[in-house]
DSSP file (Angstrom, degrees, kcal/mol; ACC not computed):
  #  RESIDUE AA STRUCTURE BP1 BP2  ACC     N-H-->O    O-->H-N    N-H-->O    O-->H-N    TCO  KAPPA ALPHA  PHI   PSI    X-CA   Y-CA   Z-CA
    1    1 A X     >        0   0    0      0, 0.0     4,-2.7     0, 0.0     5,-0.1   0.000 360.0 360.0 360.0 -44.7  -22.4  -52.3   15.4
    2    2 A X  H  >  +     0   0    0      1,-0.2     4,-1.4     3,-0.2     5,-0.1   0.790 360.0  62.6 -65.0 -37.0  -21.5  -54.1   18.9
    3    3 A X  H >> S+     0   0    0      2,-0.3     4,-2.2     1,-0.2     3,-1.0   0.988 110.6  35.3 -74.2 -69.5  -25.3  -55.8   18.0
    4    4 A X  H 3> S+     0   0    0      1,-0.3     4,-1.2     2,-0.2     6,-0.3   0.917 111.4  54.2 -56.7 -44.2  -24.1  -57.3   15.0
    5    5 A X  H 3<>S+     0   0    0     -4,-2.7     5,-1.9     1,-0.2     3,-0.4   0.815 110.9  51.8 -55.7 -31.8  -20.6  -58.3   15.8
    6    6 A X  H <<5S+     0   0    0     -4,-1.4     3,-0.3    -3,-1.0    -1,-0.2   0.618 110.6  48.3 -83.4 -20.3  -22.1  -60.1   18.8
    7    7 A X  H  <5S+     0   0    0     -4,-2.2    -2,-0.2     1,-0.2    -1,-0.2   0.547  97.2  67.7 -99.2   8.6  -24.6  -61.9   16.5
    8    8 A X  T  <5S-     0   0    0     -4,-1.2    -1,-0.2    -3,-0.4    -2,-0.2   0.033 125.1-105.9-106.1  -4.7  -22.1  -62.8   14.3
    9    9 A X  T   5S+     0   0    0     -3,-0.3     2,-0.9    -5,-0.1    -3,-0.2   0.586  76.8 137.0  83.2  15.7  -20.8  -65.1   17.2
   10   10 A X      < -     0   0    0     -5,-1.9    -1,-0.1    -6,-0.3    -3,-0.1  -0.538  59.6-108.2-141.0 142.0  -17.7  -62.5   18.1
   11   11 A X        -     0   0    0     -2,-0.9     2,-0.5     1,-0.2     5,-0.2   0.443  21.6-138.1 -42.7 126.6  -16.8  -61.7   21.6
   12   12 A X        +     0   0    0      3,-0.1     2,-0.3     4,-0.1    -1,-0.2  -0.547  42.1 151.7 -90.4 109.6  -17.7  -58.4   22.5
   13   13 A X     >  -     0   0    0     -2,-0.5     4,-0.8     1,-0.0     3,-0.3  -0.790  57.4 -85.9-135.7-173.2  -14.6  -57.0   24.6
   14   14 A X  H >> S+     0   0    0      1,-0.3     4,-1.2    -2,-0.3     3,-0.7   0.784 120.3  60.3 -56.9 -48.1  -13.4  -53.6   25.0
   15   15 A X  H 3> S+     0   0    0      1,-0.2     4,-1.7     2,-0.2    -1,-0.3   0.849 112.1  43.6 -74.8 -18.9  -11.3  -53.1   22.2
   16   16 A X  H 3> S+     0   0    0     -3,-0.3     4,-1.4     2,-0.2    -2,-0.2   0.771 105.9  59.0 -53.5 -31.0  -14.4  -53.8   19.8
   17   17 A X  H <X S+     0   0    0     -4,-0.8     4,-1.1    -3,-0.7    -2,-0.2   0.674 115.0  34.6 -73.8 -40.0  -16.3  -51.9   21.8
   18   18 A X  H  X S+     0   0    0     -4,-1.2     4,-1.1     2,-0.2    -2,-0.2   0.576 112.5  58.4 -65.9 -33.0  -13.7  -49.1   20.8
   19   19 A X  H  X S+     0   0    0     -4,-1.7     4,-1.1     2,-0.2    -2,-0.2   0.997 110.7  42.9 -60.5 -75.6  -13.2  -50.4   17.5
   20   20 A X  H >X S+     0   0    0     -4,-1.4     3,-2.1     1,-0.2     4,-1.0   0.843 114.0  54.8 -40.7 -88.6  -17.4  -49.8   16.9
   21   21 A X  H 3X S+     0   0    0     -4,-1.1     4,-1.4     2,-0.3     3,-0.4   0.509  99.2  60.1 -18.2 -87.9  -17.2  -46.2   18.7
   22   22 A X  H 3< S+     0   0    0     -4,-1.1     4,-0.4     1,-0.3    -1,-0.3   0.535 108.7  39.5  51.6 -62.1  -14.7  -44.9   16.6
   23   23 A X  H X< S+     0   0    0     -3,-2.1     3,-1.8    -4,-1.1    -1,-0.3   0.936 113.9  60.9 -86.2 -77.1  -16.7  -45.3   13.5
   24   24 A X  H 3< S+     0   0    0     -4,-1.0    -2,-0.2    -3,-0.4    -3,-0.1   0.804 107.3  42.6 -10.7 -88.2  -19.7  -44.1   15.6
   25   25 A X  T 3< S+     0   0    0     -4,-1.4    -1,-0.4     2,-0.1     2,-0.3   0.521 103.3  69.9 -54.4 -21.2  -18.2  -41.0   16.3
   26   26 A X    <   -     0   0    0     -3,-1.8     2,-0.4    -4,-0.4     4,-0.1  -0.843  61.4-153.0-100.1 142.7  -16.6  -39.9   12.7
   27   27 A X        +     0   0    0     -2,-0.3     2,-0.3     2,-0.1    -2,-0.1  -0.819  68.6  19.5-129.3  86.6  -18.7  -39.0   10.2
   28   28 A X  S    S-     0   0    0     -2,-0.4     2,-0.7    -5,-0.1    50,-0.1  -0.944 101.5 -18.4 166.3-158.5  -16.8  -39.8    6.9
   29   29 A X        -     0   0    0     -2,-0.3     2,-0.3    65,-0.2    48,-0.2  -0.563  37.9-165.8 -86.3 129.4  -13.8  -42.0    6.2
   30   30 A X  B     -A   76   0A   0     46,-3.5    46,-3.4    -2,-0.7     2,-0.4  -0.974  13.5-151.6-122.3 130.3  -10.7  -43.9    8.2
   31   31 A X     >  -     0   0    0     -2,-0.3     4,-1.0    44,-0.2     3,-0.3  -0.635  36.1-107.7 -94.5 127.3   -7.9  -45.2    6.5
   32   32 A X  H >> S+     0   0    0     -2,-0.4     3,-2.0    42,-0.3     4,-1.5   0.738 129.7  54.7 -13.5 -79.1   -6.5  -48.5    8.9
   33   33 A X  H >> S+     0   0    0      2,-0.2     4,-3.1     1,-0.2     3,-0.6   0.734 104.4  53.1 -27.2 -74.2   -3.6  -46.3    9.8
   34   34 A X  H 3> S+     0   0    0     -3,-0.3     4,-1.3     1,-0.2    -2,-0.2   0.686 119.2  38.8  19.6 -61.7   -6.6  -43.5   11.0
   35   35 A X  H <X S+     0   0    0     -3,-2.0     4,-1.9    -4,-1.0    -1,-0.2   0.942 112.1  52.0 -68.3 -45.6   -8.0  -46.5   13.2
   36   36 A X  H <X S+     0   0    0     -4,-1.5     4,-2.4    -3,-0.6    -2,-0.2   0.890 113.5  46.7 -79.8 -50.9   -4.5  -48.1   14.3
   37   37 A X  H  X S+     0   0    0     -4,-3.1     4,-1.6    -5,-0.3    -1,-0.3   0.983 121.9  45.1 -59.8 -45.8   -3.4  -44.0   15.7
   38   38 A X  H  X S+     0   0    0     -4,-1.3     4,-1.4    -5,-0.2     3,-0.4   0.971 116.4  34.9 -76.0 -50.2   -7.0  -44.3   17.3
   39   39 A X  H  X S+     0   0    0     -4,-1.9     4,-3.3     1,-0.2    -1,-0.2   0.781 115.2  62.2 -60.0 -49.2   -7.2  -47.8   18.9
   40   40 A X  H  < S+     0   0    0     -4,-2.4    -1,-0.2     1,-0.2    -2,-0.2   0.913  93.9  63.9 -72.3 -49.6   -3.2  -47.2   19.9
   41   41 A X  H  < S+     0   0    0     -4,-1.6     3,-0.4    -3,-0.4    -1,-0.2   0.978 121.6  20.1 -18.2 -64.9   -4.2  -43.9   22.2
   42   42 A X  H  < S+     0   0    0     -4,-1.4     2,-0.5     1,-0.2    -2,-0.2   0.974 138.7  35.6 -89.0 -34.9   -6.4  -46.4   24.7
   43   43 A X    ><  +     0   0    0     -4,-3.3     3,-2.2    -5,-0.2    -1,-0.2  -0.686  61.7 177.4-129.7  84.2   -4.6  -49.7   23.7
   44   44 A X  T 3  S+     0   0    0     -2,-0.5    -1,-0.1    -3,-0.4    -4,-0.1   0.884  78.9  61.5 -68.7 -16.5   -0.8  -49.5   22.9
   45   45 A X  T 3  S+     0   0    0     -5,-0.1    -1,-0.2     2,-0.0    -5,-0.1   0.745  71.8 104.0 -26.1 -48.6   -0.6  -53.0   22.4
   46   46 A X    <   -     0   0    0     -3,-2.2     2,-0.4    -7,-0.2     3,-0.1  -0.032  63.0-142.7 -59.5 162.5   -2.9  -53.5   19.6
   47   47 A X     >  -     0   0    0      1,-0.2     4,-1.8    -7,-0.0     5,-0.2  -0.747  20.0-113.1-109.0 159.1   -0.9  -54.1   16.3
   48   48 A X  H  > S+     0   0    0     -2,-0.4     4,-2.2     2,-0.2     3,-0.5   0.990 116.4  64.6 -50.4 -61.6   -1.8  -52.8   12.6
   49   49 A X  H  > S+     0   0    0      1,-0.3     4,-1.0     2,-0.3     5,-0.2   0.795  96.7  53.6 -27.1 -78.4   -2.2  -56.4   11.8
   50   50 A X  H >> S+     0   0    0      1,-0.2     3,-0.9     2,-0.2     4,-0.8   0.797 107.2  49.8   7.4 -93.3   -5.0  -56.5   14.1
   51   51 A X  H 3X S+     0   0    0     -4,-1.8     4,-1.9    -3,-0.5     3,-0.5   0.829 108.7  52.6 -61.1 -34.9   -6.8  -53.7   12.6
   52   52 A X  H 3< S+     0   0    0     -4,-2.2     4,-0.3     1,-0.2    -1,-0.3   0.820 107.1  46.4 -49.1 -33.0   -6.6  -54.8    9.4
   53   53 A X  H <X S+     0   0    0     -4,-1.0     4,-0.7    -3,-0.9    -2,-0.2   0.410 114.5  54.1-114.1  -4.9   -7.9  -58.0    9.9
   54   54 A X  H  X S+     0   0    0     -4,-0.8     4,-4.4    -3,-0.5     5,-0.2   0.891 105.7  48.9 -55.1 -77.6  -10.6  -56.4   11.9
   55   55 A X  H  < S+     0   0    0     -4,-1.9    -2,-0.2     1,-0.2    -3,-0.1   0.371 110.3  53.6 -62.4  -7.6  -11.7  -54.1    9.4
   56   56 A X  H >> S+     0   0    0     -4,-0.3     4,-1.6     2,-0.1     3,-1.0   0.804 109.0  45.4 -79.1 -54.9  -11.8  -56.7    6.9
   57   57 A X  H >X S+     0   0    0     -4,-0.7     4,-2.6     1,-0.3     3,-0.6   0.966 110.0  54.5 -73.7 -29.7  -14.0  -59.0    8.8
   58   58 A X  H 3<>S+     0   0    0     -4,-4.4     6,-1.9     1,-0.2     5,-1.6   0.910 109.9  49.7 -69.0 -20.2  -16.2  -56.2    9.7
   59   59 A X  H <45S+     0   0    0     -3,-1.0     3,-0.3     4,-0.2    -1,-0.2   0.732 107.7  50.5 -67.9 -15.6  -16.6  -55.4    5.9
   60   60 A X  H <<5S+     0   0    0     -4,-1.6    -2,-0.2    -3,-0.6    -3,-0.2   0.941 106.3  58.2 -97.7 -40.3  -17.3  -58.9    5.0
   61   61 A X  T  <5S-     0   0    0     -4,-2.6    -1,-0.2    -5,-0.3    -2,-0.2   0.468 115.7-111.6 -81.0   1.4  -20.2  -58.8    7.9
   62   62 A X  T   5S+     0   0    0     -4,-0.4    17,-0.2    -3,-0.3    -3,-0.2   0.437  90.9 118.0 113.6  15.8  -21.9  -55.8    6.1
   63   63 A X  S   <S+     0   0    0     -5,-1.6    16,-1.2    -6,-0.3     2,-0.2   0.926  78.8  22.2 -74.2 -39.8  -20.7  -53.6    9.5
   64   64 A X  B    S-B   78   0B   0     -6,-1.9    -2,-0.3    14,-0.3    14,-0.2  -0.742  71.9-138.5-118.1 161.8  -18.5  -51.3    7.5
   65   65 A X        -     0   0    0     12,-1.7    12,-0.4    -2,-0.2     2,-0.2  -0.553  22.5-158.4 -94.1 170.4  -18.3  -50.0    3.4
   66   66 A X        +     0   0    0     -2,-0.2     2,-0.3    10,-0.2    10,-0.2  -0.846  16.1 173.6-151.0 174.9  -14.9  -49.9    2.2
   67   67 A X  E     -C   75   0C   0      8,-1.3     8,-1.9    -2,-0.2     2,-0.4  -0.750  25.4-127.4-173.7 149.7  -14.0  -47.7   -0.9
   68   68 A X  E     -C   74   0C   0     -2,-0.3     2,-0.4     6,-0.2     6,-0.3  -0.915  13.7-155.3-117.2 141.2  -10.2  -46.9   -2.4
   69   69 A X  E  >  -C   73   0C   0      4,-4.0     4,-1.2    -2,-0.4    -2,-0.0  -0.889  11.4-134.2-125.5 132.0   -9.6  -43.9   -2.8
   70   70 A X  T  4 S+     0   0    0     -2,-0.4     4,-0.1     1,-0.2    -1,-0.0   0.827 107.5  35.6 -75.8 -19.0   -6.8  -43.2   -5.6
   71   71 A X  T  4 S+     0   0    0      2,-0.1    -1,-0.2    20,-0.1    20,-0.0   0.828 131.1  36.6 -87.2 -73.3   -4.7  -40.7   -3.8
   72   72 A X  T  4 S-     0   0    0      1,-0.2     2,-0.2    -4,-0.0    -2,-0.1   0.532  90.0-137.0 -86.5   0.5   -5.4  -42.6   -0.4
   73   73 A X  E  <  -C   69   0C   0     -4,-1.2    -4,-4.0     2,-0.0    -1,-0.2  -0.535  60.6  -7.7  91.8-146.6   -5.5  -45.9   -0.8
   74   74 A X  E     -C   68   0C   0     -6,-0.3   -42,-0.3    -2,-0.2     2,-0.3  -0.484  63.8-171.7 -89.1 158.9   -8.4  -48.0    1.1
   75   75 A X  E     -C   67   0C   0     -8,-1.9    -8,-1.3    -2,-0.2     2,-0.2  -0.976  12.4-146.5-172.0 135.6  -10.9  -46.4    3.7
   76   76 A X  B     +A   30   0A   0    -46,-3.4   -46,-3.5    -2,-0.3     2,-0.3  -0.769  21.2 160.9-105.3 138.5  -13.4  -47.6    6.1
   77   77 A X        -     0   0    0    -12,-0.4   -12,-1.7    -2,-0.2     2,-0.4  -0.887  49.7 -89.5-125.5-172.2  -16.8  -45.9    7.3
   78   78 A X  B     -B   64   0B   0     -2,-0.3   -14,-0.3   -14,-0.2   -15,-0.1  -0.792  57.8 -88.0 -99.7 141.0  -19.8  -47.7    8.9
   79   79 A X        -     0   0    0    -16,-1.2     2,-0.4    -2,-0.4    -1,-0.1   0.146  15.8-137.7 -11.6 118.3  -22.4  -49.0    6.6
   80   80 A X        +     0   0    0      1,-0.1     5,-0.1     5,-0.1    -1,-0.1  -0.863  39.2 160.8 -86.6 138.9  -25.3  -47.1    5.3
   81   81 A X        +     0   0    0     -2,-0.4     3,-0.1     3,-0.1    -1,-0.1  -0.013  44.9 103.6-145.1  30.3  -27.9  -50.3    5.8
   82   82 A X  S    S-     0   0    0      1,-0.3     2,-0.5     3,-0.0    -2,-0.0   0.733  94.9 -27.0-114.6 -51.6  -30.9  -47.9    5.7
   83   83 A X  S    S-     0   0    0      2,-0.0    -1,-0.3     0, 0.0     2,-0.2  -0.955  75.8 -74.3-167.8 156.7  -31.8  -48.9    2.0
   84   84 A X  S    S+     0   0    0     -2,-0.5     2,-0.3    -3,-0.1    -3,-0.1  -0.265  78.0 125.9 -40.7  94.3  -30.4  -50.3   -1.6
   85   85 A X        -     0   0    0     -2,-0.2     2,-0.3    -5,-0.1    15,-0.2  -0.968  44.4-135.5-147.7 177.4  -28.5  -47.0   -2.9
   86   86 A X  E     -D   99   0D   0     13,-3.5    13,-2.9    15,-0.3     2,-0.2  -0.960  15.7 -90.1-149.1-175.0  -25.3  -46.3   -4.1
   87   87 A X  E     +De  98 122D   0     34,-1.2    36,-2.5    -2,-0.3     2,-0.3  -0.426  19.0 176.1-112.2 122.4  -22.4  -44.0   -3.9
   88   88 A X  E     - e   0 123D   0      9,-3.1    36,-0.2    34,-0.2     2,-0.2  -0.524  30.7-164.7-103.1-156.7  -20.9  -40.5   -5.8
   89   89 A X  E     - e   0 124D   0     34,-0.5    36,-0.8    -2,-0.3     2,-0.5  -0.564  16.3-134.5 157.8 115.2  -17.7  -39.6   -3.8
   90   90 A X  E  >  - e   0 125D   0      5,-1.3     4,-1.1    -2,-0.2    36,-0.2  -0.658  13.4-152.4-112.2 110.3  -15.8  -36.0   -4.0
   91   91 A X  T  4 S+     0   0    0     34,-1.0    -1,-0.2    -2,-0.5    35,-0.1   0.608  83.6  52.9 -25.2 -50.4  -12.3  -36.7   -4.3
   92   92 A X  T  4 S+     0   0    0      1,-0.1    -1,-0.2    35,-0.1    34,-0.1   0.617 129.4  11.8 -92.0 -29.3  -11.1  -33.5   -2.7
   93   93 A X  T  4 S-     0   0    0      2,-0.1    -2,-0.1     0, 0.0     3,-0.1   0.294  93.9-128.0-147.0  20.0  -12.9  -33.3    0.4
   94   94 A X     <  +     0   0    0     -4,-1.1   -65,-0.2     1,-0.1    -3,-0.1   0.672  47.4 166.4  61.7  11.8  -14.2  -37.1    0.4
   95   95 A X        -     0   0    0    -67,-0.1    -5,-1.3     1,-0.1     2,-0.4  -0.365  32.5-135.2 -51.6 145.1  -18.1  -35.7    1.0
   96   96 A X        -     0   0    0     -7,-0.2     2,-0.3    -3,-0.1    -7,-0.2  -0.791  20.8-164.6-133.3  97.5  -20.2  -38.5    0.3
   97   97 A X        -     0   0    0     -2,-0.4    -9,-3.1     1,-0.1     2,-0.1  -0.654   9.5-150.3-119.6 115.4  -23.7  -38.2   -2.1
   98   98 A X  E     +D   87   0D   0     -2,-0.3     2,-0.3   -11,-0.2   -11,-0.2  -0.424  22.4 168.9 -49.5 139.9  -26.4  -41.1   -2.2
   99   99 A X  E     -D   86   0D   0    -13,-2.9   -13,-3.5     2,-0.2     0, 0.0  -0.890  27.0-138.0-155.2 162.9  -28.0  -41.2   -5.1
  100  100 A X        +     0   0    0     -2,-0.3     2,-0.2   -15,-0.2   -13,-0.1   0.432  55.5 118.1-104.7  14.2  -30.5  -44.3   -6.1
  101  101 A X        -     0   0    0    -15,-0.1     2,-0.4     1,-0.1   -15,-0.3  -0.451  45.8-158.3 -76.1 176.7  -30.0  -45.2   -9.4
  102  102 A X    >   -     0   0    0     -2,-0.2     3,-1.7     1,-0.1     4,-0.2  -0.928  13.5-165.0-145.8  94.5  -28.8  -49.0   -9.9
  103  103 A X  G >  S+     0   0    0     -2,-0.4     3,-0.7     1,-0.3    -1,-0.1   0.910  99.8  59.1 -62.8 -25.3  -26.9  -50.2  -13.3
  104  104 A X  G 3  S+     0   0    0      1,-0.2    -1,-0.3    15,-0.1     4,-0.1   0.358  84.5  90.6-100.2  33.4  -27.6  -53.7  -12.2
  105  105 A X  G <  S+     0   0    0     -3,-1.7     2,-0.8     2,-0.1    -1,-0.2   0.706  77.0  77.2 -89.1 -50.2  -31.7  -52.7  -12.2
  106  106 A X  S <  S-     0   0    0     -3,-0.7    -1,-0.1    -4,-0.2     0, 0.0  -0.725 102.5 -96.3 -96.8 123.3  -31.8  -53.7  -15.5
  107  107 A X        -     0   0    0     -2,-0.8     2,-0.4     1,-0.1    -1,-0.2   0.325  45.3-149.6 -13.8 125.0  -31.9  -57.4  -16.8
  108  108 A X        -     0   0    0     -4,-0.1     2,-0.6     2,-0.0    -1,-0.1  -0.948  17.2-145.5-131.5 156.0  -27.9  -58.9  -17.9
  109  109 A X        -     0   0    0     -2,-0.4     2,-0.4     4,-0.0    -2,-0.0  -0.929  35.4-174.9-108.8  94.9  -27.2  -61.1  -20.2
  110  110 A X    >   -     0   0    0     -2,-0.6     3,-0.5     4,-0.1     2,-0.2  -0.718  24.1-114.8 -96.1 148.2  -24.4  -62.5  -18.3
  111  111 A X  G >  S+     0   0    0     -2,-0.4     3,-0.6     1,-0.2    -1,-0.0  -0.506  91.3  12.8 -91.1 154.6  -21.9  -65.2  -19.6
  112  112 A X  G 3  S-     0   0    0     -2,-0.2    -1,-0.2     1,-0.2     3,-0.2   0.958 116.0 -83.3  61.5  50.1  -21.8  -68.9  -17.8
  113  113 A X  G <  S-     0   0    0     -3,-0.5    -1,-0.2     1,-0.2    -2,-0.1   0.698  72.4-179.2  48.4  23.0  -25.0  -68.4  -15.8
  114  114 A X    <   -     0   0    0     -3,-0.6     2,-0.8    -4,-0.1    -1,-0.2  -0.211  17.1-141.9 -73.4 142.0  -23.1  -66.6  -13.3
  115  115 A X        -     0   0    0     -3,-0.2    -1,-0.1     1,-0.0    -2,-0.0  -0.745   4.6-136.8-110.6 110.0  -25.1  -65.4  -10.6
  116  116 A X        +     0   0    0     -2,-0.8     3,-0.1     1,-0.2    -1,-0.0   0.319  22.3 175.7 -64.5-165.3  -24.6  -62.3   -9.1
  117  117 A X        -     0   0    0      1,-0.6     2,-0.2     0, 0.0    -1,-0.2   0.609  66.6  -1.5-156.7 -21.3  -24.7  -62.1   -5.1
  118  118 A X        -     0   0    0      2,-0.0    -1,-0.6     0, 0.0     2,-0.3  -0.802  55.9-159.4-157.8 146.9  -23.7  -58.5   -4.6
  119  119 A X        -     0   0    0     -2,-0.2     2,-0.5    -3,-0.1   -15,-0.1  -0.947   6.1-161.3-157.0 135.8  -22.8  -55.5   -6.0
  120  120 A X        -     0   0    0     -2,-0.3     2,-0.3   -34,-0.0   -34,-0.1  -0.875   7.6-174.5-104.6 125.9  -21.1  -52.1   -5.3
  121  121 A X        +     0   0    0     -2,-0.5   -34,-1.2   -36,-0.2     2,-0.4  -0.951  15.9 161.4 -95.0 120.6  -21.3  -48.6   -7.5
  122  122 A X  E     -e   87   0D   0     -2,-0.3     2,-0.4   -36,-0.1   -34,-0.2  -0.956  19.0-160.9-146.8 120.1  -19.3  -46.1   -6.5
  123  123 A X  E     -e   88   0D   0    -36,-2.5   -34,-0.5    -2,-0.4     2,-0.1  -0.966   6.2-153.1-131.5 168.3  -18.2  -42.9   -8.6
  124  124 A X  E     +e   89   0D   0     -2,-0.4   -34,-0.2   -36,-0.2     2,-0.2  -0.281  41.5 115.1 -87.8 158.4  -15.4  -40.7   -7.9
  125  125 A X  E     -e   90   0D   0    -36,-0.8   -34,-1.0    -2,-0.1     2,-0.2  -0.629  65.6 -74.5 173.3-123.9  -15.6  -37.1   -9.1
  126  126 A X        -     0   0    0    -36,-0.2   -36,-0.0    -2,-0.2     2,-0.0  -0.765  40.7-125.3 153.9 132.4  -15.7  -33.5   -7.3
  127  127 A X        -     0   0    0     -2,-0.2     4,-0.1     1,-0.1   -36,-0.1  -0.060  33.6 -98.0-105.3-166.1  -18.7  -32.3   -5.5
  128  128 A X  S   >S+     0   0    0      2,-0.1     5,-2.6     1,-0.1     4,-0.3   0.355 123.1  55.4-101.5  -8.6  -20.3  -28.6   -6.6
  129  129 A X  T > 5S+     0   0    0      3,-0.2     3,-0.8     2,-0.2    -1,-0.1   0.890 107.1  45.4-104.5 -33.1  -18.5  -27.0   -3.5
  130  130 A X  T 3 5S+     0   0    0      1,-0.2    -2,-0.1     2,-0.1    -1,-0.1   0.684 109.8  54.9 -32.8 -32.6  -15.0  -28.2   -4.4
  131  131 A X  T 3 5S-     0   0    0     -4,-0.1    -1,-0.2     0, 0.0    -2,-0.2   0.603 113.1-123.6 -93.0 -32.9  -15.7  -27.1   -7.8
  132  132 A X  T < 5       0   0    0     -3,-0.8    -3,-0.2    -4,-0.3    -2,-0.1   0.827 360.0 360.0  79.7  44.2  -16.6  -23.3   -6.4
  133  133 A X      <       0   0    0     -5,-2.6    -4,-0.1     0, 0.0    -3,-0.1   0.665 360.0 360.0 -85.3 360.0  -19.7  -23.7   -8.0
């Protein structure tokens, strides 16, 4: 993460370094608020703002997903950048299931020649252990 952000021309200081780590170390999803309680522990300074405007630009540099959650609003984890796949996502205990089909796999007839540039899949549901299956 530190890799990218630095090749991505921005200066790699401590609280980034903390920011990155953070993410490292949880394995699921953090809601701003989630980062802002973590980041505020080592750095009481830092502001929400901040972290928001953080966690945007590290979505926009392909460092983080982000996902809304209906219950919980928006929520960050670090990227899967391992290969093209996309996302089912268990409501109740937010488990999170690759799977590789791709609706945009097939040829669109799109209107005004628009050309797509990216695209996200995501669905929400309830996994088979939620479910007591």
């Amino acid at each position: 993460m530190v890799q990218v952000m630095s090749r991505n021309g921005w200066r790699i200081t401590e609280q980034r370094k903390t920011l990155a780590q953070i993410f490292i170390d949880h394995d699921g999803y953090l809601s701003p608020k989630d980062v802002y309680e973590k980041m505020s522990n080592k750095y009481p300074s830092v502001s929400l703002d901040t972290v928001y405007r953080n966690l945007r630009i590290l979505s926009e540099m392909g460092i983080l997903e982000h996902f809304y959650f209906m219950e919980d609003g928006l929520k960050f984890r670090e990227n899967c950048t391992t290969h093209h796949h996309h996302h089912l996502i268990c409501l109740s205990c937010e488990k999170t299931l690759h799977f590789e089909f791709c609706p945009m796999g097939k040829e669109l007839q799109l209107p005004g020649n628009f050309k797509i540039l990216n695209h996200r899949f995501e669905v929400y549901g309830v996994c088979e252990e939620c479910q007591g299956i």
